[in-house]
PDB file of the backbone (N, CA, C, O) and the ligand in Angstrom, with CONECT records:
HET     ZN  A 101       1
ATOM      1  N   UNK A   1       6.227 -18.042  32.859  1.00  0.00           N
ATOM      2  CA  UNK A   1       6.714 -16.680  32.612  1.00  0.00           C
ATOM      3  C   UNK A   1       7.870 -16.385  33.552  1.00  0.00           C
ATOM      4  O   UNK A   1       7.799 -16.261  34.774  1.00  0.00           O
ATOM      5  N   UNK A   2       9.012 -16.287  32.732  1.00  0.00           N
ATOM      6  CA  UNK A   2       9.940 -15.357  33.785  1.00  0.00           C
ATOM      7  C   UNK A   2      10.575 -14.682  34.226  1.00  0.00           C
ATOM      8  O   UNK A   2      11.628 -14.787  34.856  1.00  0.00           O
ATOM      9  N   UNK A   3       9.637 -13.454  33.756  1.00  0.00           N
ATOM     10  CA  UNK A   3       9.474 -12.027  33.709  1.00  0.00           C
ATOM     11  C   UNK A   3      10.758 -11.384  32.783  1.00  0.00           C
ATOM     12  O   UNK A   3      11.212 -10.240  32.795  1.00  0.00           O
ATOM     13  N   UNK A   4      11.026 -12.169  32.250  1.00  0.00           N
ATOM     14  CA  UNK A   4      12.254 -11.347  30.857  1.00  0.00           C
ATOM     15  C   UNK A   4      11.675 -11.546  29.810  1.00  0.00           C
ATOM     16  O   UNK A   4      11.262 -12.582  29.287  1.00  0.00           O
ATOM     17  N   UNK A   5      11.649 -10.195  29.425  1.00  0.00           N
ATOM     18  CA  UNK A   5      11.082 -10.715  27.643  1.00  0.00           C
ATOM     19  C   UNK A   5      12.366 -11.365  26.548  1.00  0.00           C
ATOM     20  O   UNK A   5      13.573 -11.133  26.475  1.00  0.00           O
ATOM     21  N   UNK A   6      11.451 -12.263  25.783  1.00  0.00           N
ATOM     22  CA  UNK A   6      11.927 -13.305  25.035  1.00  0.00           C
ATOM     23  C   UNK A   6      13.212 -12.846  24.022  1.00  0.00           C
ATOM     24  O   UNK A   6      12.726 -12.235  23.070  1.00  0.00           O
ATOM     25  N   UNK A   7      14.698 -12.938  23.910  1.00  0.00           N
ATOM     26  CA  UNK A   7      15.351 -12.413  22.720  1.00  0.00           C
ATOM     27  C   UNK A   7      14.714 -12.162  21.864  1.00  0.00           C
ATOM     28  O   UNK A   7      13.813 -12.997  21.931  1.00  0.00           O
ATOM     29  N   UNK A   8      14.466 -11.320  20.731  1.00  0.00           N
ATOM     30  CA  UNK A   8      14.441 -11.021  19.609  1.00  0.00           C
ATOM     31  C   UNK A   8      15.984 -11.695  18.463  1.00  0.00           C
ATOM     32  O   UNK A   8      17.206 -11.542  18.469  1.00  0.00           O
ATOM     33  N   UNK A   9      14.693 -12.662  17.384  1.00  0.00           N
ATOM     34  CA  UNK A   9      15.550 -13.445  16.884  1.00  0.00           C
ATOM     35  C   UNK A   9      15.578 -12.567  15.744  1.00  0.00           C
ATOM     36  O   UNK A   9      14.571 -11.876  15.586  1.00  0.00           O
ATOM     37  N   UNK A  10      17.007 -12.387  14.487  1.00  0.00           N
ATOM     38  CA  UNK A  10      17.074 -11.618  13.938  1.00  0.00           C
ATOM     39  C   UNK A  10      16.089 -12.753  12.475  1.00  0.00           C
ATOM     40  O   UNK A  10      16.107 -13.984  12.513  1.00  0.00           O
ATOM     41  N   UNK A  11      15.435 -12.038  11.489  1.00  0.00           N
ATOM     42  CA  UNK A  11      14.725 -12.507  10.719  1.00  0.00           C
ATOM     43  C   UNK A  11      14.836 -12.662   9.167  1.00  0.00           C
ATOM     44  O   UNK A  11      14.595 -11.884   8.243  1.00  0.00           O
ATOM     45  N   UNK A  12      15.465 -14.453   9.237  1.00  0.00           N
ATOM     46  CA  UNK A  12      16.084 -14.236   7.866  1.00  0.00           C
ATOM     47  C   UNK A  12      15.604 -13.605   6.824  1.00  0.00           C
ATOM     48  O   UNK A  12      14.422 -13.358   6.582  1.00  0.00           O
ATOM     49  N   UNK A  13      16.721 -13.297   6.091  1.00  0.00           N
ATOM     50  CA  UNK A  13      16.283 -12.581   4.429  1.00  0.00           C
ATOM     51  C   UNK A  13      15.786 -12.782   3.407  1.00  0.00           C
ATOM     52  O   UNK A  13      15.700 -11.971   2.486  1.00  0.00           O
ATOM     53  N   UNK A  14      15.200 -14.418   3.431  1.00  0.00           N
ATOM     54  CA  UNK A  14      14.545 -15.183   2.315  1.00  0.00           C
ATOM     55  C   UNK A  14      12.705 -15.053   3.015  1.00  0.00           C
ATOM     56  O   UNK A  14      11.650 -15.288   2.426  1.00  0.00           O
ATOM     57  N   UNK A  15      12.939 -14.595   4.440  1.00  0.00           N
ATOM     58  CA  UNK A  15      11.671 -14.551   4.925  1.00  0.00           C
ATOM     59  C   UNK A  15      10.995 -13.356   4.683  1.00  0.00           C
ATOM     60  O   UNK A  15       9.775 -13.328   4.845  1.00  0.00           O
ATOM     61  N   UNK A  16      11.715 -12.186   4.253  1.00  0.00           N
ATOM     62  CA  UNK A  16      11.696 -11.077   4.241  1.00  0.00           C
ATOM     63  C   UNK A  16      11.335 -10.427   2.527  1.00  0.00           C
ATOM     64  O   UNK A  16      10.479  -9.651   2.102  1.00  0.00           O
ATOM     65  N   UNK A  17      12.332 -11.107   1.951  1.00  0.00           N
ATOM     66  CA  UNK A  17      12.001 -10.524   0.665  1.00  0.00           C
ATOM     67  C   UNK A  17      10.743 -10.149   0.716  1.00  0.00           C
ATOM     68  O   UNK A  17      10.499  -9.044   1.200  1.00  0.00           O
ATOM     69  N   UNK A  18       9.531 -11.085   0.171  1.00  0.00           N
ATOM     70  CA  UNK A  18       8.276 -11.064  -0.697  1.00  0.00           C
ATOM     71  C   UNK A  18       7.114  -9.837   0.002  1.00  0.00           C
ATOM     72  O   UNK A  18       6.071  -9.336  -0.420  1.00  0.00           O
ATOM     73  N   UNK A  19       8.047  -9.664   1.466  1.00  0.00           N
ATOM     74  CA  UNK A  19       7.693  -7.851   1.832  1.00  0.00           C
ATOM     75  C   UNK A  19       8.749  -6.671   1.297  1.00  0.00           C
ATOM     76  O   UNK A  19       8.429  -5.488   1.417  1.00  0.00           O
ATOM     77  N   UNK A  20       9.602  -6.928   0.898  1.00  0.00           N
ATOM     78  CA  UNK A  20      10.761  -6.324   0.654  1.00  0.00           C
ATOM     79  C   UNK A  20       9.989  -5.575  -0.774  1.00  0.00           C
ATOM     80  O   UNK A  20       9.921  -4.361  -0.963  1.00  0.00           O
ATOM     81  N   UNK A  21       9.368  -6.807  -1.819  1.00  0.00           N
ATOM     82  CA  UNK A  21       8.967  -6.207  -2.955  1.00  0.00           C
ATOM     83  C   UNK A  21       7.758  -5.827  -2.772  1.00  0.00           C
ATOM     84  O   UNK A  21       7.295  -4.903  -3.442  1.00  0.00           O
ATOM     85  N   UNK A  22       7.146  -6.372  -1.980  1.00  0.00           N
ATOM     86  CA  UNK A  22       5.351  -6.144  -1.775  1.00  0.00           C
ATOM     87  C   UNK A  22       4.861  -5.025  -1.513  1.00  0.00           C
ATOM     88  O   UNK A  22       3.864  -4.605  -2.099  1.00  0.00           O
ATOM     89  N   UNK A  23       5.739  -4.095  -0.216  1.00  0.00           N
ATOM     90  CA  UNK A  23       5.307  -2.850   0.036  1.00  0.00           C
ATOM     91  C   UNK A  23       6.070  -1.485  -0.605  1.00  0.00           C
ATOM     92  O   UNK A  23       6.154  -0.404  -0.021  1.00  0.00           O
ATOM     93  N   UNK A  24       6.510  -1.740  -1.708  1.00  0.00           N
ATOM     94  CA  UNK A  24       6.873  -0.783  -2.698  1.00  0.00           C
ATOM     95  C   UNK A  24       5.304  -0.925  -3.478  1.00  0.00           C
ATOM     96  O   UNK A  24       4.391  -0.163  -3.796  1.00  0.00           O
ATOM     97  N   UNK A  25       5.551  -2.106  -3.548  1.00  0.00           N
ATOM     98  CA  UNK A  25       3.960  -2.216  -4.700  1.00  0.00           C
ATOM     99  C   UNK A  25       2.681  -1.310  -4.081  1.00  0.00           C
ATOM    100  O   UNK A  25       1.940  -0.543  -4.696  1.00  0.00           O
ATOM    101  N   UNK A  26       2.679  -1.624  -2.811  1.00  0.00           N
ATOM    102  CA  UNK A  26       1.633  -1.304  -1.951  1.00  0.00           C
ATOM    103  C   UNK A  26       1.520   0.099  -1.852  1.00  0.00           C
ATOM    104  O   UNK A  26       0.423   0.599  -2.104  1.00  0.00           O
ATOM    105  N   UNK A  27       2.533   0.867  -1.505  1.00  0.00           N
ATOM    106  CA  UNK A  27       2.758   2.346  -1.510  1.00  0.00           C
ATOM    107  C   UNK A  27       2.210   2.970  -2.604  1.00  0.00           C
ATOM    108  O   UNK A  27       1.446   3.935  -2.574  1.00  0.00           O
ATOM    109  N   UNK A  28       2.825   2.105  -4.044  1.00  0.00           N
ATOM    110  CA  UNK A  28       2.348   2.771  -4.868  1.00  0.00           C
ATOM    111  C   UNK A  28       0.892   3.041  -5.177  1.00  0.00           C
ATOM    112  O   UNK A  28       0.457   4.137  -5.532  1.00  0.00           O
ATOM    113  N   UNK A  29       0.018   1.691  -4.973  1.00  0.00           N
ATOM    114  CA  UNK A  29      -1.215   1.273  -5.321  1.00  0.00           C
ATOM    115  C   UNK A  29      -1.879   2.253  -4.214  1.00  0.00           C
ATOM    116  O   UNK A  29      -2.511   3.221  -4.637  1.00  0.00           O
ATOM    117  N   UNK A  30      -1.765   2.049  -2.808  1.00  0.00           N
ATOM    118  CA  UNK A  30      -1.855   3.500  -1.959  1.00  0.00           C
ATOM    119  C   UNK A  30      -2.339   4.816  -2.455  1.00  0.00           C
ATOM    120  O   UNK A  30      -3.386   5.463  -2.493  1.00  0.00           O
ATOM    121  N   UNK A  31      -0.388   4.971  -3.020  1.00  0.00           N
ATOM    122  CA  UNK A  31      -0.237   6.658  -3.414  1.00  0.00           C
ATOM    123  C   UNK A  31      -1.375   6.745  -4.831  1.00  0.00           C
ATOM    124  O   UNK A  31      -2.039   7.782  -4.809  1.00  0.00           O
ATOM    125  N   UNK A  32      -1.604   6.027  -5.748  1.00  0.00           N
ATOM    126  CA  UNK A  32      -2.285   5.879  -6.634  1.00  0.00           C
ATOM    127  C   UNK A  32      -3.645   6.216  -6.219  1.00  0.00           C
ATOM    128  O   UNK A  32      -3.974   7.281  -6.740  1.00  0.00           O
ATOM    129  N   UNK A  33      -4.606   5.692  -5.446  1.00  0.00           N
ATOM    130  CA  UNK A  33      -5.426   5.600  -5.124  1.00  0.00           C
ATOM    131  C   UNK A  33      -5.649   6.805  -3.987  1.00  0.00           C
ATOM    132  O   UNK A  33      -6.433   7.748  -4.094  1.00  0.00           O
ATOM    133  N   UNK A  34      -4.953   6.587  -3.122  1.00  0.00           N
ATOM    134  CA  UNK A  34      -5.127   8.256  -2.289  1.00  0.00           C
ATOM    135  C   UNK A  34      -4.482   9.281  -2.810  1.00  0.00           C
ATOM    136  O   UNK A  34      -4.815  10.214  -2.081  1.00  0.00           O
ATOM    137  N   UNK A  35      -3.885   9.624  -3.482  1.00  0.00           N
ATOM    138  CA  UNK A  35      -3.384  10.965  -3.636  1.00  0.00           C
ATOM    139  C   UNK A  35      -2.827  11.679  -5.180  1.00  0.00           C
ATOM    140  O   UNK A  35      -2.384  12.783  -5.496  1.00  0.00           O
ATOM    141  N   UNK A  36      -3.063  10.644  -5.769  1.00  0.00           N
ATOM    142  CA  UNK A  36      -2.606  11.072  -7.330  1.00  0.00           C
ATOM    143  C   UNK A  36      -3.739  11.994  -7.516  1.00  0.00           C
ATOM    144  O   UNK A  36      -3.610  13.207  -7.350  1.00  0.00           O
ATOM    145  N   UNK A  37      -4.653  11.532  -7.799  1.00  0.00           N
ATOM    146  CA  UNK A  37      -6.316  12.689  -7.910  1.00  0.00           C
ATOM    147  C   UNK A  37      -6.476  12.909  -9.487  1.00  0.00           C
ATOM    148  O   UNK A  37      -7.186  13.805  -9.943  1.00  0.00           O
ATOM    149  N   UNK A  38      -5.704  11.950 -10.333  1.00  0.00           N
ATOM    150  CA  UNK A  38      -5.545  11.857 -11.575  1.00  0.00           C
ATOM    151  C   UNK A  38      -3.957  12.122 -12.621  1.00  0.00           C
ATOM    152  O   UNK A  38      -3.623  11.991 -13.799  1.00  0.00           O
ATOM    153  N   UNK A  39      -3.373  12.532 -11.396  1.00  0.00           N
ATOM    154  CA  UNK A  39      -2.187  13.260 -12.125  1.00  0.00           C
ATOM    155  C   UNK A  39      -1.543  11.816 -13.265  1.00  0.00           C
ATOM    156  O   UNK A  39      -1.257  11.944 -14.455  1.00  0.00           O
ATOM    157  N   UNK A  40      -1.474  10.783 -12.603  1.00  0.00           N
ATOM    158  CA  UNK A  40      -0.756   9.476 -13.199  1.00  0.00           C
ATOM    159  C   UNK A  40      -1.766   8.695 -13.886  1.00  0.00           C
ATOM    160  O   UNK A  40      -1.569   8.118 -14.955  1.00  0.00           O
ATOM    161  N   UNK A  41      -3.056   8.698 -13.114  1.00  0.00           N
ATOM    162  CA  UNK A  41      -4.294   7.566 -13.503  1.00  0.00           C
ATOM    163  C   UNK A  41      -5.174   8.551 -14.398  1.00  0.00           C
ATOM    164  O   UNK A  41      -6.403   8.499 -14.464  1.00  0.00           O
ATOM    165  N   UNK A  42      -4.373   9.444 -15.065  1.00  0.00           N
ATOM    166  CA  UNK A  42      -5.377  10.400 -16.019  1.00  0.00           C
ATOM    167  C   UNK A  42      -5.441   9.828 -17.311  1.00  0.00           C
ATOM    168  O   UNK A  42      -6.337  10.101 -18.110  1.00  0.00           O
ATOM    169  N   UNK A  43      -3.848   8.479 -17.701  1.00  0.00           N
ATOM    170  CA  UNK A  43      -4.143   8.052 -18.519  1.00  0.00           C
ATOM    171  C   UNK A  43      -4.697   7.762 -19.754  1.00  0.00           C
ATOM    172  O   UNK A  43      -4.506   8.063 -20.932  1.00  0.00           O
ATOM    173  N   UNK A  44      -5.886   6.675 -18.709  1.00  0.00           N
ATOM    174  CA  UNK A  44      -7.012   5.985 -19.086  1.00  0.00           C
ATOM    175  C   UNK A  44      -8.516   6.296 -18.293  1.00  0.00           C
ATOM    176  O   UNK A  44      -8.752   6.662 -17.141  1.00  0.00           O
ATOM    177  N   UNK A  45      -9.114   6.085 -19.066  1.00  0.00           N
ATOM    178  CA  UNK A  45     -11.096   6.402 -18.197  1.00  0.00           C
ATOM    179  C   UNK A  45     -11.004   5.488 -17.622  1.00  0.00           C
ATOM    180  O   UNK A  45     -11.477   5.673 -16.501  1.00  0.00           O
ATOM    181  N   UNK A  46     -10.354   3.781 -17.848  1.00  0.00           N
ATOM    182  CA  UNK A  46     -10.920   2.752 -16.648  1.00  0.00           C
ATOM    183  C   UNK A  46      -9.680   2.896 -15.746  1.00  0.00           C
ATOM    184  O   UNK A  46     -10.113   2.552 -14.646  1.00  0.00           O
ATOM    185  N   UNK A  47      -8.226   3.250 -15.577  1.00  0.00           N
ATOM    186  CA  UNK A  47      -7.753   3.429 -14.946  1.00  0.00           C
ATOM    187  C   UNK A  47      -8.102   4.288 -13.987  1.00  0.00           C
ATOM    188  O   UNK A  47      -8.090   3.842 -12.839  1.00  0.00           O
ATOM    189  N   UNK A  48      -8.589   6.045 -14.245  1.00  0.00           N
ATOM    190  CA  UNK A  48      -8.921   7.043 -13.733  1.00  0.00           C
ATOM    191  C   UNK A  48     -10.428   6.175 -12.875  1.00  0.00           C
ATOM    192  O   UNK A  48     -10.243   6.208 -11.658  1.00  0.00           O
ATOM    193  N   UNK A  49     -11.269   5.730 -13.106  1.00  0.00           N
ATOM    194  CA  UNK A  49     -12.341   5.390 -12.963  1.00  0.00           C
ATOM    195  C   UNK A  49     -12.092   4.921 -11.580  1.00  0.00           C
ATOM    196  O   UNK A  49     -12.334   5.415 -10.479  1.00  0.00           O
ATOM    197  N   UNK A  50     -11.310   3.375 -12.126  1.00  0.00           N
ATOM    198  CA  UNK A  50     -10.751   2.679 -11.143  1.00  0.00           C
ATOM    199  C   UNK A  50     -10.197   3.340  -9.996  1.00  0.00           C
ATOM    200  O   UNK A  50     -10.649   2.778  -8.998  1.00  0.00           O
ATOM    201  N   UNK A  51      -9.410   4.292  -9.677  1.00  0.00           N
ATOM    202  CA  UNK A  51      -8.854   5.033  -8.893  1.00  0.00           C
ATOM    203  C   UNK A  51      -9.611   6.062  -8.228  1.00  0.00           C
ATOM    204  O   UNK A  51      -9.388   6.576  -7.132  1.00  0.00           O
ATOM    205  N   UNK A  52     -10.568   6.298  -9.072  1.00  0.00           N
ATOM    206  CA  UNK A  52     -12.051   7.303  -8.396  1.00  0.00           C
ATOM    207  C   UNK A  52     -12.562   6.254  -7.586  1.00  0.00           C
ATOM    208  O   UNK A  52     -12.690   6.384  -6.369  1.00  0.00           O
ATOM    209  N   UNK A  53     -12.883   5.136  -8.255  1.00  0.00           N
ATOM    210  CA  UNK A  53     -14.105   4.300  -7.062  1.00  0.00           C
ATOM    211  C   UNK A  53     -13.513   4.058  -6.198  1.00  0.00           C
ATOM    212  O   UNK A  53     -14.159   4.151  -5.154  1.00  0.00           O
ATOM    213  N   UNK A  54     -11.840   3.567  -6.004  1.00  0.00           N
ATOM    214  CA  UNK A  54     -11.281   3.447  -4.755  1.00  0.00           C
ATOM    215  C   UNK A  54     -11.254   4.390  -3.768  1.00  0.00           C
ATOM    216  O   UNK A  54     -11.609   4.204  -2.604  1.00  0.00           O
ATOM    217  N   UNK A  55     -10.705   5.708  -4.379  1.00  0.00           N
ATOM    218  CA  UNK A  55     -11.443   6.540  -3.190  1.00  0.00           C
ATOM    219  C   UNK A  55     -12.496   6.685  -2.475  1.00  0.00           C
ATOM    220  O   UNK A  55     -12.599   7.100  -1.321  1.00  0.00           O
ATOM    221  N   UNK A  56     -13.508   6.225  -3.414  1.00  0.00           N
ATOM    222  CA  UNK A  56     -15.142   6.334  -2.750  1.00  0.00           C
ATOM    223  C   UNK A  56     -14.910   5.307  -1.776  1.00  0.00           C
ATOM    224  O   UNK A  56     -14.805   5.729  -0.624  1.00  0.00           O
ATOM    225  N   UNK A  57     -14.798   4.012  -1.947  1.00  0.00           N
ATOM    226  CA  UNK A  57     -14.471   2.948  -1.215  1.00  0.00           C
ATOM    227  C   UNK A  57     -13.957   3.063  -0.068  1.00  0.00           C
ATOM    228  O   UNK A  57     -14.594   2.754   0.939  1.00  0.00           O
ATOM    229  N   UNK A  58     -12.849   3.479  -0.029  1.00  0.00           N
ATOM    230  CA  UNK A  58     -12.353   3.805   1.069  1.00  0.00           C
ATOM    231  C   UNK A  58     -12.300   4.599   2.197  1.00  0.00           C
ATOM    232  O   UNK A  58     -11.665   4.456   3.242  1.00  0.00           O
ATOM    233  N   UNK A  59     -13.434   5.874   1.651  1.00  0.00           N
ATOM    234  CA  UNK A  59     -13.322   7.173   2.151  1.00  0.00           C
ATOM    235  C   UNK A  59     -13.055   7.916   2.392  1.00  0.00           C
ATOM    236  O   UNK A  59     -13.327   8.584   3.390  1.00  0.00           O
ATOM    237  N   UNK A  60     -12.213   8.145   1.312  1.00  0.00           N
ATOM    238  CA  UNK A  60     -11.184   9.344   1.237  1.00  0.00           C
ATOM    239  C   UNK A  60     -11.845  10.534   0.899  1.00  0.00           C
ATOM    240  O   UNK A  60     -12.573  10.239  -0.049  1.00  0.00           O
ATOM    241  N   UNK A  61     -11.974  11.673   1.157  1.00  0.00           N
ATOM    242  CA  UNK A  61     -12.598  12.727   0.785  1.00  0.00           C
ATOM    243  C   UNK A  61     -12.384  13.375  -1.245  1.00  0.00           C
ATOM    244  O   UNK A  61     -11.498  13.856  -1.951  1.00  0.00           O
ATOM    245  N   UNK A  62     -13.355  13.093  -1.328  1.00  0.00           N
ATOM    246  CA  UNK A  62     -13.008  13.415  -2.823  1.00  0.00           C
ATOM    247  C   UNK A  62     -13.360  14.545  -3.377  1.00  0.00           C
ATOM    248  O   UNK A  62     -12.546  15.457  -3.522  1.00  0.00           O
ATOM    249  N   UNK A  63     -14.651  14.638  -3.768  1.00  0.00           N
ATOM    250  CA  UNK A  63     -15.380  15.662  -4.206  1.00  0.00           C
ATOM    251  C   UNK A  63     -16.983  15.719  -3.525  1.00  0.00           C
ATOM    252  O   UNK A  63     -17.760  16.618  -3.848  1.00  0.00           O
TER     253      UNK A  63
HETATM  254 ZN    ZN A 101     -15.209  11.186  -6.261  1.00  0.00          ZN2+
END
């Protein structure tokens, strides 16, 4: 150790993508699941369903 912290290497862009697209996905599946409350997943019954049990799952305050 000697006592400098290590450069920060900048992090190529081919390493980056498959988060680049992933956490758009993620947000959505998220926002879907915490906070729609049916507005989008009113759909369908197994969509809506699906999106109810995740809340339970997770513990989000529901009803
Ligand atoms: Zn519920």
């Amino acid at each position: 150790m000697s006592g400098h912290p290590a450069p920060s290497a900048a992090i190529p862009f081919p390493r980056l993508r498959p988060w680049l697209l992933a956490v758009p996905v993620l947000l959505l599946v998220a926002y879907l699941v915490l906070m729609d409350n049916g507005a989008v997943s009113q759909a369908g019954t197994f969509l809506h369903e699906l999106m109810h049990d995740g809340r339970h799952l997770l513990g989000v305050p529901c009803h």
